[in-house]
C-alpha positions as semicolon CSV with decimal commas, in nm:
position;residue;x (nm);y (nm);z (nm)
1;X;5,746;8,544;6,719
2;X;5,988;8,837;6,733
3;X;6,137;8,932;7,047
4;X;6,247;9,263;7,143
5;X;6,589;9,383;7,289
6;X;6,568;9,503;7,660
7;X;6,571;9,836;7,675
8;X;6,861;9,927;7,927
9;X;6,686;10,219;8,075
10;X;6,458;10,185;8,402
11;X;6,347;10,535;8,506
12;X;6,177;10,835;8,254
13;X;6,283;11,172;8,313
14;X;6,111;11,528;8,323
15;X;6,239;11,548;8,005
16;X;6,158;11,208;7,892
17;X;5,829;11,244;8,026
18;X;5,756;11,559;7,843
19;X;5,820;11,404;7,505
20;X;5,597;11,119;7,601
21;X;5,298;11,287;7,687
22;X;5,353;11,594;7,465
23;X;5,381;11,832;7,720
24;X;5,515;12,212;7,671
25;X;5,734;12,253;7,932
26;X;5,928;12,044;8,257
27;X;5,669;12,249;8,523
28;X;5,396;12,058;8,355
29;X;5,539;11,762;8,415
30;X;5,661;11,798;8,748
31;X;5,312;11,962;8,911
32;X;5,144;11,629;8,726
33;X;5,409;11,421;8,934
34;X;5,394;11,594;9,216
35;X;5,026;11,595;9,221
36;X;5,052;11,193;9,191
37;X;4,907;11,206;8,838
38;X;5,200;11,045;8,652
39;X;5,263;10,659;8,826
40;X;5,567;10,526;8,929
41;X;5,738;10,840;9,097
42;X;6,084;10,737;9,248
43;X;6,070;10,829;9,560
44;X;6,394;10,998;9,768
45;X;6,514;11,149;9,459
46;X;6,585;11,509;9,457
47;X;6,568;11,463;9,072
48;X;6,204;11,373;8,945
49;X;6,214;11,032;8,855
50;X;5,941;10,771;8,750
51;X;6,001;10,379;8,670
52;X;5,931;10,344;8,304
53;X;5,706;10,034;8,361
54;X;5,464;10,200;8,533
55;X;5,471;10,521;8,299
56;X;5,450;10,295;8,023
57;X;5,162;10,049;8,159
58;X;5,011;10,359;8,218
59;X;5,044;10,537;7,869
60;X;4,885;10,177;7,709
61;X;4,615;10,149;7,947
62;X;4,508;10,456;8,064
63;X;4,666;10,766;7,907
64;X;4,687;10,727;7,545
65;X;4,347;10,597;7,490
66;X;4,150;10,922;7,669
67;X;4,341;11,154;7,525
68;X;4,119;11,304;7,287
69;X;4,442;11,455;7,054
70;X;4,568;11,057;6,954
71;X;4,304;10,914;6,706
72;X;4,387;10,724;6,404
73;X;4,303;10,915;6,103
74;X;4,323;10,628;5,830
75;X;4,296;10,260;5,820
76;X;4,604;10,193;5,848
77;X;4,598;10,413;6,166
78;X;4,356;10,189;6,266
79;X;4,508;9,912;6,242
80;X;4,762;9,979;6,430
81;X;4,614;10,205;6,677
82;X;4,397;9,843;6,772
83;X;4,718;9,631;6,782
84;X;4,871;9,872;6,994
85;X;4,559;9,893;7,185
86;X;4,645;9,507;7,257
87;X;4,962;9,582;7,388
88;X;5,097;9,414;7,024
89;X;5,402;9,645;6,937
90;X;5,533;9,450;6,688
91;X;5,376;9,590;6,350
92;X;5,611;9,912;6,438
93;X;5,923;9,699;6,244
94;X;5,690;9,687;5,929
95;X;5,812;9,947;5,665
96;X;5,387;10,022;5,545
97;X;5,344;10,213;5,936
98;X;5,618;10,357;5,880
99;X;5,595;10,764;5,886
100;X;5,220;10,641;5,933
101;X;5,132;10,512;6,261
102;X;5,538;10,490;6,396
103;X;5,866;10,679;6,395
104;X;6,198;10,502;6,334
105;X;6,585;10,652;6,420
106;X;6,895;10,523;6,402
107;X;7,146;10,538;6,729
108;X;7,520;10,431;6,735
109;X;7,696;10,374;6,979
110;X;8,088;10,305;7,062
111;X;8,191;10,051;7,348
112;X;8,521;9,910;7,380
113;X;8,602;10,026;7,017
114;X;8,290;9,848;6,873
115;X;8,025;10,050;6,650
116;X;7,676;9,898;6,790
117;X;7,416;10,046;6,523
118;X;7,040;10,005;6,657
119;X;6,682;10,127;6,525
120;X;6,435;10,301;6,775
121;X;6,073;10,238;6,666
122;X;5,804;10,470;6,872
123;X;5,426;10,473;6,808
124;X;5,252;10,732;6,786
125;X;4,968;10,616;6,981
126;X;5,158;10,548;7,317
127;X;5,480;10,606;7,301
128;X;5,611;10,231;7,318
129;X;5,940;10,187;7,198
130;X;6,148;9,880;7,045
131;X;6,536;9,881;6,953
132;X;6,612;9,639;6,693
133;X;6,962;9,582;6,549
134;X;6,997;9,787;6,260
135;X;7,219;9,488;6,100
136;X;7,145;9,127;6,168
């Protein structure tokens, strides 16, 4: 059973958002907030805002799966696209989905004079991220 790290951010951005969903441009994303389309608005924030568990509940449940643009195109597509479906993220560390059905990058970061090297995995489906050590 792996276990993923905890992702240290709470809230999505407009910018955030926009990657996300593949959206063009902020305004998009901030008439679909405004027009209570996008969950988990922050509310009393001059800044848009929205808590990423609700964006991402929402991208698994509702979003990913009716947009028409993200269908898996082979069968190994496919089998991710139905893991993911399950809300089973875990195949995104295999190298075979790799450049297939998930993205990985590498992020460093320096704290207290300590070089902390991590991979992001996102799928392509939904958007669902892990962040694995990139060492260990």
């Amino acid at each position: 059973m792996s276990r993923s790290l905890p992702d240290e951010k709470k809230h999505y951005d407009v910018h955030d958002l926009m990657s996300l969903l593949g959206l063009d441009s902020e305004e998009q994303v901030r008439r679909l907030g405004r027009a209570g389309k996008i969950p988990g608005r922050v509310p009393g924030i001059k800044r848009q805002l929205y808590s990423k568990e609700a964006v991402d509940r929402w991208i698994q449940t509702d979003y990913a799966f009716t947009d028409p643009r993200i269908k898996p195109l082979s069968p190994l597509q496919e089998e991710a696209y139905h893991l993911c479906r399950s809300g089973n993220h875990s195949w995104m560390t295999e190298e075979r989905f790799l450049g297939h059905a998930c993205t990985a990058q590498v992020q460093s970061e320096i704290k207290k004079n300590t070089l902390k090297l991590q991979t992001r995995y996102t799928c392509y489906f939904c958007g669902h991220t892990l962040t694995r050590p990139l060492f260990g």
